[in-house]
C-alpha positions as CSV (number, residue, x, y, z in Angstrom):
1,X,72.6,118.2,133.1
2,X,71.5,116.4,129.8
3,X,69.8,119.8,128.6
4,X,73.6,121.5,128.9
5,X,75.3,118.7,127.3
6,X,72.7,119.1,124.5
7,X,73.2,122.3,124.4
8,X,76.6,122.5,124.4
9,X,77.0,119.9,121.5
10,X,74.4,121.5,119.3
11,X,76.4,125.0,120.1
12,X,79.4,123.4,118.9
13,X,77.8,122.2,115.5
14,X,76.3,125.6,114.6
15,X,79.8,127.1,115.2
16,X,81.4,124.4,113.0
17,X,84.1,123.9,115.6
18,X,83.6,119.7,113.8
19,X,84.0,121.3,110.1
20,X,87.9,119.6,109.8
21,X,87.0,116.5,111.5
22,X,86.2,113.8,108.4
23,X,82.9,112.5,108.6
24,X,82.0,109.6,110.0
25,X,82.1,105.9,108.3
26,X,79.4,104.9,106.8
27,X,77.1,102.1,106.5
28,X,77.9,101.4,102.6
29,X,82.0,100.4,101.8
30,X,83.3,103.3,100.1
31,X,87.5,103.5,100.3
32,X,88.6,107.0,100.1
33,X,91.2,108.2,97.9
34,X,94.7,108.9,99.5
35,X,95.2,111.9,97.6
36,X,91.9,113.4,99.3
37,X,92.8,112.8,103.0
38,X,95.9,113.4,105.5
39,X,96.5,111.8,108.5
40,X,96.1,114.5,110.6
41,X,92.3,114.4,109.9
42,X,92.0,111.4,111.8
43,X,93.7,111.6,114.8
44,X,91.9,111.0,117.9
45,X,88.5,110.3,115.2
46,X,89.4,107.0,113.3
47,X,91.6,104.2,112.7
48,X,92.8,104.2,108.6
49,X,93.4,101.4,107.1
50,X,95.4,102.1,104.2
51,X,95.7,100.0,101.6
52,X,98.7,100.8,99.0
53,X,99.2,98.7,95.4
54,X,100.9,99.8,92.6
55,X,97.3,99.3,90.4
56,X,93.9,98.8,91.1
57,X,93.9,95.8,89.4
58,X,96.4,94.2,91.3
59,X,94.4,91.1,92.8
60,X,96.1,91.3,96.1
61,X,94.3,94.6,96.3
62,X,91.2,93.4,95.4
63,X,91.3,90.5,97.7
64,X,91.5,92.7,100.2
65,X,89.3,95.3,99.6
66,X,86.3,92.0,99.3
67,X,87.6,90.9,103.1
68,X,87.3,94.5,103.8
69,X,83.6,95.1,102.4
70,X,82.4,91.4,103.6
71,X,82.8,92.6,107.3
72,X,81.8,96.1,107.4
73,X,79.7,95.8,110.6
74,X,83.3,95.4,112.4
75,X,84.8,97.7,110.8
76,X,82.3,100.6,111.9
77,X,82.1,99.1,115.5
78,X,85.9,99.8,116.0
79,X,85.9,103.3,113.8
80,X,88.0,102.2,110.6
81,X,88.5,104.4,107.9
82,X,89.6,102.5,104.2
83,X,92.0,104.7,102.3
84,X,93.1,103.7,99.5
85,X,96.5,104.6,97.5
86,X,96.7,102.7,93.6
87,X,99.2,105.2,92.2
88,X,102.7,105.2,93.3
89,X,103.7,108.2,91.1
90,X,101.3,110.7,93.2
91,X,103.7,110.1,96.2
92,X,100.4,111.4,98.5
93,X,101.3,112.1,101.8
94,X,100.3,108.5,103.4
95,X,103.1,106.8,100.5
96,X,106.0,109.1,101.9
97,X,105.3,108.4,105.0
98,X,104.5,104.9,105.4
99,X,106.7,103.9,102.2
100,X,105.2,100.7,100.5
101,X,106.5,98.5,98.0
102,X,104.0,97.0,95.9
103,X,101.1,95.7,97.6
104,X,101.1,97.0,101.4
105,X,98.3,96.8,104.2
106,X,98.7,99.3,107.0
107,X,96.4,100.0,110.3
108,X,96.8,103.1,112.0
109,X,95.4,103.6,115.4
110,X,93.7,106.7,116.9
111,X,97.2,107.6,118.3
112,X,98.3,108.5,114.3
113,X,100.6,105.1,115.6
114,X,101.0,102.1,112.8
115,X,99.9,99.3,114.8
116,X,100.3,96.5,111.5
117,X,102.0,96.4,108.4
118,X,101.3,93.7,106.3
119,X,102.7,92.8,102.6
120,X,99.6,90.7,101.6
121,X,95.7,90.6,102.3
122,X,94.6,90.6,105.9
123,X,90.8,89.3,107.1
124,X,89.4,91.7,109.3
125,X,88.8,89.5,112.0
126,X,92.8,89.3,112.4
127,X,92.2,93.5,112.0
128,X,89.5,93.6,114.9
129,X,92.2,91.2,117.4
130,X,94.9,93.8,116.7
131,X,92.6,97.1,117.4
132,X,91.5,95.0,120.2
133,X,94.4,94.7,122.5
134,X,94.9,98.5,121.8
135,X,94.7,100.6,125.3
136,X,92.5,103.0,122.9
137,X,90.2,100.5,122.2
138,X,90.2,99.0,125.6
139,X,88.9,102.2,127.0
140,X,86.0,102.6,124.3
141,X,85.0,99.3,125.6
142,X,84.9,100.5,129.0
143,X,83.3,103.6,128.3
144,X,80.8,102.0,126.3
145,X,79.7,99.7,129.1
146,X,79.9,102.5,131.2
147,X,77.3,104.8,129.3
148,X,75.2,101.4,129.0
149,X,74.9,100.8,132.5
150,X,74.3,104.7,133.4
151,X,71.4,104.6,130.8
152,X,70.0,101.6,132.5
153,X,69.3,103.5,135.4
């Protein structure tokens, strides 16, 4: 059985049938750009996090990206995605849609639902309680302890 899953997954590679899924996050902080991402790409993969100011020296924005760097393990356990929008004249695709004023904190879940709007720097342990109650994240919990007590066997 674990053969044909293998196989199936490493069929699925070759064939490129993940080429539009992002990739996943990594273990170094690195925001991406608004401009370079839609929402779409996400859905089902990742939660964004999007954080809008009107400049990137706006020091509400770099509060938060610091709580956001500072607690990166968490943010890779639950699947978050930091995207980033510092120019309100671009009007990316995430600004019309979600439509900040100023400084804005936003967390999407899997669902492509907004699950927190916030108008000032959040730590991500208030993030992690709000991704937390999420039925999507309460099944990743169970499956994870799932596939934990399967391998145990």
């Amino acid at each position: 059985m674990k053969f044909i899953l293998a196989s199936l997954i490493a069929l699925l590679v070759a064939t490129g049938a993940f080429a539009d899924t992002p990739p996943p996050p990594e273990t170094e902080f690195s925001p991406t750009q608004a401009s370079e991402v839609t929402l779409a790409q996400y859905l089902w993969v990742a939660r964004p996090v999007v954080v809008f100011a009107d400049s990137s020296a706006d020091p509400r924005f770099i509060r938060q990206l610091a709580l956001l760097k500072a607690e990166l393990a968490e943010l890779v356990d639950r699947d978050i995605v930091v995207i980033v929008d510092t120019d309100p004249a671009a009007m990316s695709e995430w600004r019309t849609a979600l439509r900040p004023r100023g400084f804005m904190l936003v967390l999407i879940d899997k669902d492509g639902g907004v699950k927190l709007r916030k108008p000032f720097p959040w730590h991500v342990r208030e993030l992690t309680r709000v991704i937390d109650k999420t039925p999507e994240r309460q099944q990743e919990i169970r499956d994870r302890r799932a596939a934990g007590s399967s391998e145990n066997q």
